[in-house]
TORDOBA-96163 format. One record per residue (C-alpha): residue in three letters; x, y, z. Coordinates in nm, 2 decimals, padded with zeros to 4 digits. Example, Ala and Ser with C-alpha at 12.3 -4.5 7.8 and 13.67 -1.06 7.14 Angstrom:
BEGIN
residuo	xx	yy	zz
ALA	01.23	-00.45	00.78 .
SER	01.37	-00.11	00.71 .
//
This chain:
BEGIN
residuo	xx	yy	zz
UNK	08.05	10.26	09.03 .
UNK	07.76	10.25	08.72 .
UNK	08.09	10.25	08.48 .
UNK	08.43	10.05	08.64 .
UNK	08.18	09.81	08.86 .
UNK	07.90	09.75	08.62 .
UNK	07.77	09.86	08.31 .
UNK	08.17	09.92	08.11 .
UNK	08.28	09.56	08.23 .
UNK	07.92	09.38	08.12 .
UNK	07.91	09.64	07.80 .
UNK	08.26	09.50	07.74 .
UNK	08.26	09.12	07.82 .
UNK	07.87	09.06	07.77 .
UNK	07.74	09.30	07.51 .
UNK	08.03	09.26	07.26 .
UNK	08.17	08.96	07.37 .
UNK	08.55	09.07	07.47 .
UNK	08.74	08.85	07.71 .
UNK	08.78	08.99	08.04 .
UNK	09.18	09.06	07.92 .
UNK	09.05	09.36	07.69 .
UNK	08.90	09.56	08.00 .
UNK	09.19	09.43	08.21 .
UNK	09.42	09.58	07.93 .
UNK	09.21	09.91	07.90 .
UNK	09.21	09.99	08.25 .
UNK	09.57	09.89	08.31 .
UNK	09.67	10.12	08.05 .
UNK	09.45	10.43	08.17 .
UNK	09.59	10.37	08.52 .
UNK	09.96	10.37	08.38 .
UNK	09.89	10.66	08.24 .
UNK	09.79	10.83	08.54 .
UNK	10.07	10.62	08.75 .
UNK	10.33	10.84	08.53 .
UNK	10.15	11.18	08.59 .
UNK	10.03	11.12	08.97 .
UNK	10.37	11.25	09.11 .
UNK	10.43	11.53	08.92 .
UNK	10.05	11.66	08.96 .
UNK	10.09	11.57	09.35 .
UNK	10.40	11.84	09.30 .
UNK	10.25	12.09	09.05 .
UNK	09.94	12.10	09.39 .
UNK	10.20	12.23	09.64 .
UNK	10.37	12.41	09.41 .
UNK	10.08	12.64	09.31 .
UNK	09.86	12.52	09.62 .
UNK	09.58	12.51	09.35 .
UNK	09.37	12.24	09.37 .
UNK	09.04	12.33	09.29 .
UNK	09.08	12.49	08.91 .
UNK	09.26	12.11	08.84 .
UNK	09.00	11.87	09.02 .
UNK	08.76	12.09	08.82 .
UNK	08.86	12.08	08.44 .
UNK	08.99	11.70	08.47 .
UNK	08.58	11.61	08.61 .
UNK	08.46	11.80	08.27 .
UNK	08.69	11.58	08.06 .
UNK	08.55	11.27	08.27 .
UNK	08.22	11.38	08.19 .
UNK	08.21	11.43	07.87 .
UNK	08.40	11.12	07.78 .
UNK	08.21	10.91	07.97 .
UNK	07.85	11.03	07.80 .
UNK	07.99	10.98	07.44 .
UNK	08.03	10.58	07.53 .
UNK	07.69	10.56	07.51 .
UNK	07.67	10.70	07.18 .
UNK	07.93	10.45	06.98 .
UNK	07.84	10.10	06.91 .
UNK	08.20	10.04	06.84 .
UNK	08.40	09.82	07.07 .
UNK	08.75	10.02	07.02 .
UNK	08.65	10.35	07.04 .
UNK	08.47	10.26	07.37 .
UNK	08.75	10.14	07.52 .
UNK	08.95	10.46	07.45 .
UNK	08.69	10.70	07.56 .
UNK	08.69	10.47	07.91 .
UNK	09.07	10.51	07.91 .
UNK	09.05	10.92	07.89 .
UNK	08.78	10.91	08.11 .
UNK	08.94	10.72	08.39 .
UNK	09.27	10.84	08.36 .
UNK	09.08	11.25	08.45 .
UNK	08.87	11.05	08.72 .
UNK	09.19	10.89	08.88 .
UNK	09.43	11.20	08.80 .
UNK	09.15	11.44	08.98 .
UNK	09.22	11.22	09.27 .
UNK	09.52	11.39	09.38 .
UNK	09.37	11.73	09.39 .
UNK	09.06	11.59	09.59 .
UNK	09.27	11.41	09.87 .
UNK	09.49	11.69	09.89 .
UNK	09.20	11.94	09.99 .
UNK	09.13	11.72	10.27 .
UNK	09.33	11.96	10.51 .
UNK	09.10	12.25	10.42 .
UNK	08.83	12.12	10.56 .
UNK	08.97	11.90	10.85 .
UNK	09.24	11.93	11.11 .
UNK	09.44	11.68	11.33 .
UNK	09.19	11.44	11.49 .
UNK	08.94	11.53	11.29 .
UNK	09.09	11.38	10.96 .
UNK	08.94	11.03	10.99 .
UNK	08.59	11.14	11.07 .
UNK	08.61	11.43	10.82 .
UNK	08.73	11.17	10.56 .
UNK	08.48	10.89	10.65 .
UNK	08.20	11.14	10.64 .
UNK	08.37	11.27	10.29 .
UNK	08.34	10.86	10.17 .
UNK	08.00	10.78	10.29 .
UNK	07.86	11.06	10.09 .
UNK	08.02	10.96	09.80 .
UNK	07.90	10.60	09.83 .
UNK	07.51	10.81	09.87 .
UNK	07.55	10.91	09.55 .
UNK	07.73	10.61	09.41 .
UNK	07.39	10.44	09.52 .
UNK	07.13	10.73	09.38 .
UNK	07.38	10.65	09.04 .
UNK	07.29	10.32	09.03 .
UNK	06.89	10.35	09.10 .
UNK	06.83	10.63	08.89 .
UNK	07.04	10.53	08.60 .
UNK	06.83	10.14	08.63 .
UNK	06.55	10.26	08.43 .
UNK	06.72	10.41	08.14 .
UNK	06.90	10.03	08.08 .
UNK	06.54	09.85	08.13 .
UNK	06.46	10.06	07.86 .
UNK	06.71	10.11	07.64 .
UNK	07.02	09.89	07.77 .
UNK	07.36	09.92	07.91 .
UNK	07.44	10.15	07.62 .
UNK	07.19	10.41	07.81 .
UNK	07.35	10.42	08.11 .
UNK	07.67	10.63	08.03 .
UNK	07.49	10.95	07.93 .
UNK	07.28	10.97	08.28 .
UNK	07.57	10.84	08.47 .
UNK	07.81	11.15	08.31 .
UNK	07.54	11.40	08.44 .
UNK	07.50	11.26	08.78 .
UNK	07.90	11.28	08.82 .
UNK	07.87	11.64	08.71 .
UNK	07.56	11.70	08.95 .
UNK	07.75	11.59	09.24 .
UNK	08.04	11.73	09.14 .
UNK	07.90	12.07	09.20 .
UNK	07.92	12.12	09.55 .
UNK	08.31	12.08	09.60 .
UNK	08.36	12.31	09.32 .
UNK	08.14	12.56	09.47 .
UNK	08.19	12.56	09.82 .
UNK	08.56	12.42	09.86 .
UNK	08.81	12.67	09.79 .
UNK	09.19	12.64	09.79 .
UNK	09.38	12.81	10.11 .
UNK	09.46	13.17	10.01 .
UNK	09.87	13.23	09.91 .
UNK	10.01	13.57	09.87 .
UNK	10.20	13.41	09.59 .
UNK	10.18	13.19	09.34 .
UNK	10.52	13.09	09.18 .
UNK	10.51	12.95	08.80 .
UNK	10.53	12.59	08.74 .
UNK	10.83	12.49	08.62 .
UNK	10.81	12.12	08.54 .
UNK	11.20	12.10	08.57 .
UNK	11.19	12.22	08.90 .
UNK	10.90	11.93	08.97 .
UNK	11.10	11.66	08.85 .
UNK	11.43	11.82	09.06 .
UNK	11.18	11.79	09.36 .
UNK	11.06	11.46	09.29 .
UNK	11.40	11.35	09.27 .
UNK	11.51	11.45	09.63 .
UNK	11.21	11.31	09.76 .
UNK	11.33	11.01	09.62 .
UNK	11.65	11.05	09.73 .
UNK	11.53	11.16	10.10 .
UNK	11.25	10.84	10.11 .
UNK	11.46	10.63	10.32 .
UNK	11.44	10.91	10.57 .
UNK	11.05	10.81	10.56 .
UNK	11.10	10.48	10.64 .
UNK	10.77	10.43	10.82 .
UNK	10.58	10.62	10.51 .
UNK	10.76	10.36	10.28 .
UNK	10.64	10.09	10.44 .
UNK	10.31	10.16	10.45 .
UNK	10.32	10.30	10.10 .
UNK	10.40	09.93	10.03 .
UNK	10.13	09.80	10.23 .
UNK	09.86	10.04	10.04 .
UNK	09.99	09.87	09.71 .
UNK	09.91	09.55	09.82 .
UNK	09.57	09.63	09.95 .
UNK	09.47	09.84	09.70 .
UNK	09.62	09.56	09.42 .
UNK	09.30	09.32	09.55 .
UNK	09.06	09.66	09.61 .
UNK	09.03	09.81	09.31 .
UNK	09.03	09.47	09.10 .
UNK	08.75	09.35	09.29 .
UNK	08.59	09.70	09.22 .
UNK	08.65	09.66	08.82 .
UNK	08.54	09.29	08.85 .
UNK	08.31	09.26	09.13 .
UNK	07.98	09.26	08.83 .
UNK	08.20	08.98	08.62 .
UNK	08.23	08.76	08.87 .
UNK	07.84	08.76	09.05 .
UNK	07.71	08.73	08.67 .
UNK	07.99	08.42	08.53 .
UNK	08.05	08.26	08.89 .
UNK	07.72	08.28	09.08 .
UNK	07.49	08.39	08.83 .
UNK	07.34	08.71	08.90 .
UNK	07.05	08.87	08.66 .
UNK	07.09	09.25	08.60 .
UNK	06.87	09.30	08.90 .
UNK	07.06	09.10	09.12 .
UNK	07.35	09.23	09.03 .
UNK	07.25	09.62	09.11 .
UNK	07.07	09.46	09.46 .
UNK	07.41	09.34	09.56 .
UNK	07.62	09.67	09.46 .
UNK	07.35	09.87	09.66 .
UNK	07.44	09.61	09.95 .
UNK	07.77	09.69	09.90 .
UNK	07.74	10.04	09.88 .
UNK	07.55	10.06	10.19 .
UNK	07.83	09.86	10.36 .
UNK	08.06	10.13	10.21 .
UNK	07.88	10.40	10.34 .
UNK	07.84	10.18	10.69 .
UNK	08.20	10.11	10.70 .
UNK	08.35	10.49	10.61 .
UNK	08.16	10.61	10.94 .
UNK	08.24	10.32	11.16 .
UNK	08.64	10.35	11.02 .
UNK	08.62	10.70	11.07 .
UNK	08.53	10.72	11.44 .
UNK	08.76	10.43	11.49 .
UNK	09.05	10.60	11.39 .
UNK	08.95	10.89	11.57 .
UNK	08.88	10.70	11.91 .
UNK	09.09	10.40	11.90 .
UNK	09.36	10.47	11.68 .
UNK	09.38	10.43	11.24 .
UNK	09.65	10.11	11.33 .
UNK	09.42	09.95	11.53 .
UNK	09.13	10.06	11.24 .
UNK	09.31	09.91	10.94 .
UNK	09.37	09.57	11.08 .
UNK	08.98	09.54	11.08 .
UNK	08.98	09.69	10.75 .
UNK	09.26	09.38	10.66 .
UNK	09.00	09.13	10.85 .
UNK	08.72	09.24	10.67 .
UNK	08.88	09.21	10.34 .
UNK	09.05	08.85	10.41 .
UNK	08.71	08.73	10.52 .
UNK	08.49	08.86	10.19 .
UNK	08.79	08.76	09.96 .
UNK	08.75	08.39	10.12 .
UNK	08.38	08.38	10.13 .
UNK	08.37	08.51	09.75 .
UNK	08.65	08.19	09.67 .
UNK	08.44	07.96	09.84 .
UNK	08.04	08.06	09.75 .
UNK	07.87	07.80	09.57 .
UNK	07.52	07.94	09.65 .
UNK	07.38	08.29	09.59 .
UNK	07.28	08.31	09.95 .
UNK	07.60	08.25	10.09 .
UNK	07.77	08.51	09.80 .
UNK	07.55	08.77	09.93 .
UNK	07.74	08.80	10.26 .
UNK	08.07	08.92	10.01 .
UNK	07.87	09.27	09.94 .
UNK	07.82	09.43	10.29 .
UNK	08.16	09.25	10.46 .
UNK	08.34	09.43	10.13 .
UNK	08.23	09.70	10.13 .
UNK	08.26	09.77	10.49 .
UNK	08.66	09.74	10.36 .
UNK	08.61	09.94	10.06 .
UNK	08.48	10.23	10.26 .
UNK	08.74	10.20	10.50 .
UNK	09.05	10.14	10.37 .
UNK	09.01	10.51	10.16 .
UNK	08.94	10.65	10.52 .
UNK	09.21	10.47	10.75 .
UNK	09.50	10.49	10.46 .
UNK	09.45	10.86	10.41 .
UNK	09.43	10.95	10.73 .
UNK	09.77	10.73	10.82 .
UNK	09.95	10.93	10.53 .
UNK	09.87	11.27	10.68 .
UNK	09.98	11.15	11.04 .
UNK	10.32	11.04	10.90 .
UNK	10.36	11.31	10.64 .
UNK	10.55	11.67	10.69 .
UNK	10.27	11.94	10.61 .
UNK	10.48	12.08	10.36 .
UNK	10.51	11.78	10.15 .
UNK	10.15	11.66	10.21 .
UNK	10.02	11.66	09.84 .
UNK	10.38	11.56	09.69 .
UNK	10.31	11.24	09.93 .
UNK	09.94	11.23	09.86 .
UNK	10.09	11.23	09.51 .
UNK	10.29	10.94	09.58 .
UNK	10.02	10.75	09.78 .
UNK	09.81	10.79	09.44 .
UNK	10.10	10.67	09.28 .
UNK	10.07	10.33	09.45 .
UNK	09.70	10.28	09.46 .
UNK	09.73	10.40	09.09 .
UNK	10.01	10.15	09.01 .
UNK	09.83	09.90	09.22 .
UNK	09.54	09.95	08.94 .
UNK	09.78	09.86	08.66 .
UNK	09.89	09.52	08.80 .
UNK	09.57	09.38	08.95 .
UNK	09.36	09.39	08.65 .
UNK	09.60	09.25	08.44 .
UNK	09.73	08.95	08.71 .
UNK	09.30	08.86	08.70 .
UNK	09.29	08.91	08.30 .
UNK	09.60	08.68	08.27 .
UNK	09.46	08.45	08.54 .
UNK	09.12	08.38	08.36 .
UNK	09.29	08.40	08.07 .
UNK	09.58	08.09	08.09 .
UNK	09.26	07.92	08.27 .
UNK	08.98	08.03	08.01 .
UNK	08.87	07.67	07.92 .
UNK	08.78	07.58	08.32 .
UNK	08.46	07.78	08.32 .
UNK	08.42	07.92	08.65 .
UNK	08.73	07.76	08.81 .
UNK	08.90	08.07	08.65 .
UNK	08.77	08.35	08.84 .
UNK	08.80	08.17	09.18 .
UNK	09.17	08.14	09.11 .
UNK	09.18	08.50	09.02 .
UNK	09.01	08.54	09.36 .
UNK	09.18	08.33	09.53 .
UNK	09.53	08.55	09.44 .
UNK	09.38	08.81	09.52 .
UNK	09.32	08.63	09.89 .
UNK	09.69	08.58	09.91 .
UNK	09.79	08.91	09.83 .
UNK	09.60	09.08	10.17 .
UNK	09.75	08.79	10.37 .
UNK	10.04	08.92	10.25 .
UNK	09.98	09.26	10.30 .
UNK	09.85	09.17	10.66 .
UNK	10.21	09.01	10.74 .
UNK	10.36	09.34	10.64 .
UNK	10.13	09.56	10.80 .
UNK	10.23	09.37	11.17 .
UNK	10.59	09.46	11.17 .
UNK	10.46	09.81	11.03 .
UNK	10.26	09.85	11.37 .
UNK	10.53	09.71	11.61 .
UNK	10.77	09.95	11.40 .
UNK	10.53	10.25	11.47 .
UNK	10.48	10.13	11.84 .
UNK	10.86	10.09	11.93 .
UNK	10.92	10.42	11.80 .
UNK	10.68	10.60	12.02 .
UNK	10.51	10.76	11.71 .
UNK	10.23	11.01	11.70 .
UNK	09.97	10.77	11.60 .
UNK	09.87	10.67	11.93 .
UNK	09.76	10.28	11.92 .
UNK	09.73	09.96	12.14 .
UNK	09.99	09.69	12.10 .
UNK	09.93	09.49	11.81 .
UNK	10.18	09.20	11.93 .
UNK	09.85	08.94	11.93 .
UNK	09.82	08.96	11.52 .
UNK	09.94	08.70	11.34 .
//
């Protein structure tokens, strides 16, 4: 959060003065980057069935990219670092979600995985408060070297306590034999026909998700007008909501069901999306944070817990793989459709950003649509994910 949701996209579009289109660009192209790679790491993690070693060496890169930001007053060279480091953060993704059956089983997914989130928004918080007094000090430019040790500090306790299932054997990777498998998933994914849609759905979702996260600092300090101090109050509000949210979503999918959990993760997100589009006053802006990040916090929970309900065990991390692929390719598009937005628009002042917002809006509605004939699809088919009807949505 102290790098994609604050201090990269002010050091970028404040501090040197780039448009919003250069971030959009740099984190379009890191996520690309990733989007080729996700499905081939996704296969390399069942192939092996070593996760840990991966998740591991891709957080060092991260880490060390990220602290030299700090040290280069250059514009370029910042944005490169950012792209490396994102594309380890994002890539170490598949490794991460695909350890989620180690330490969860069946019902237990969804709570496991919205305890898993809510501790990761704890620290995403404790980022943001501890690295504060290093840019009062010394600005944004400080930030990146305390926020590259925190990620290591909590990075510590998966890679010491988390350990891959044991295998009797370990065949090499061919990266032939990857692509070959890749290629009869594909050829075998209308046999998933349930997984695709959803798949589609994720994209969608995760399209207006992640741009709000990489824009979310942009928009409170050119829109609403946020100071630095408002602007780390109202991620902390967020944050909490996050952390609020991954515990509420996560007992909801355990007790009443993840189709019934991720409509309110759509409501929530339809309803922050419109209040952000329509907020002419801080007060009433400040109700976007928590209602947010409420959906942030769930959508990681419901969606992953969804994928390993409709997923064969053997394939779990080739589809985790491909799930990444989605959110990752999701990444790529809704950057740039918010860069290109503000930019055709870039002499209407704030007008700009509430259009961006206002696509974004339209692309959950849409996702919404999709995700009712998903549900009555899952219902009519007697599926294991165990739901009331959704037949009053929409």
């Amino acid at each position: 959060m102290n790098v994609i949701s604050l201090y990269f996209a002010l050091w970028v579009t404040v501090d040197h003065g780039g448009q919003d289109i250069l971030y959009s660009f740099a984190l379009s192209l890191s996520m690309l980057a990733v989007a080729v790679s996700v499905p081939v790491l996704g296969a390399t993690s069942d192939t092996t069935g070593k996760r840990q070693r991966p998740l591991a060496s891709l957080t060092l890169v991260c880490v060390i990219c990220t602290a030299l930001i700090g040290g280069t007053p250059n514009l370029w060279v910042g944005l490169v670092l950012f792209v490396i480091a994102n594309y380890c953060y994002q890539s170490a993704l598949v490794f991460y979600n695909g350890m989620l059956p180690s330490v969860s089983h069946g019902t237990h997914v969804g709570l496991v995985s919205g305890y898993g989130v809510s501790l990761g928004y704890m620290g995403s918080i404790a980022g943001l408060l501890m690295v504060k007094p290093f840019v009062e000090e010394s600005g944004r430019s400080a930030a990146f070297l305390p926020t590259a040790a925190l990620v290591l500090f909590f990075s510590l306790p998966c890679f010491f306590f988390v350990r891959d299932p044991e295998k009797k054997y370990y065949p090499p990777v061919q990266i032939t034999k990857v692509f070959a498998t890749l290629k009869e998933t594909l050829s075998r994914i209308k046999h998933y026909k349930s997984l695709f849609q959803f798949i589609i759905i994720h994209f969608l979702v995760l399209d207006a998700v992640n741009t709000i996260i990489a824009f979310m600092a942009v928009y409170a300090t050119k829109v609403i007008g946020f100071d630095g101090n408002e602007i780390t109050q109202f991620l902390i509000s967020s944050t909490v909501g996050a952390m609020i949210g991954a515990i509420i979503i996560g007992f909801l999918v355990k007790h009443k069901g993840s189709i019934w959990a991720y409509w309110l993760v759509l409501w929530l997100w339809i309803a922050a999306l419109s209040l952000a589009a329509v907020s002419q006053s801080t007060t009433l802006f400040w109700c976007v944070g928590p209602l947010a990040g409420m959906g942030m916090g769930g959508v990681w929970v419901v969606s992953r817990a969804i994928l390993v309900e409709l997923s064969p065990p053997e394939k779990l991390g080739e589809f985790f793989g491909f799930y990444s692929l989605a959110g990752k390719t999701a990444s790529i598009f809704g950057p740039l459709l918010w860069g290109s937005v503000v930019w055709v628009l870039d002499d209407t002042q704030t007008l700009k950003y509430r259009a961006a917002v206002t696509l974004l809006l339209c692309i959950v509605i849409a996702a919404a649509f999709l995700f009712r004939n998903f549900s009555l699809n899952i219902s009519q088919a007697n599926n294991s994910i165990d739901i009331p009807p959704t037949n009053d949505k929409f």
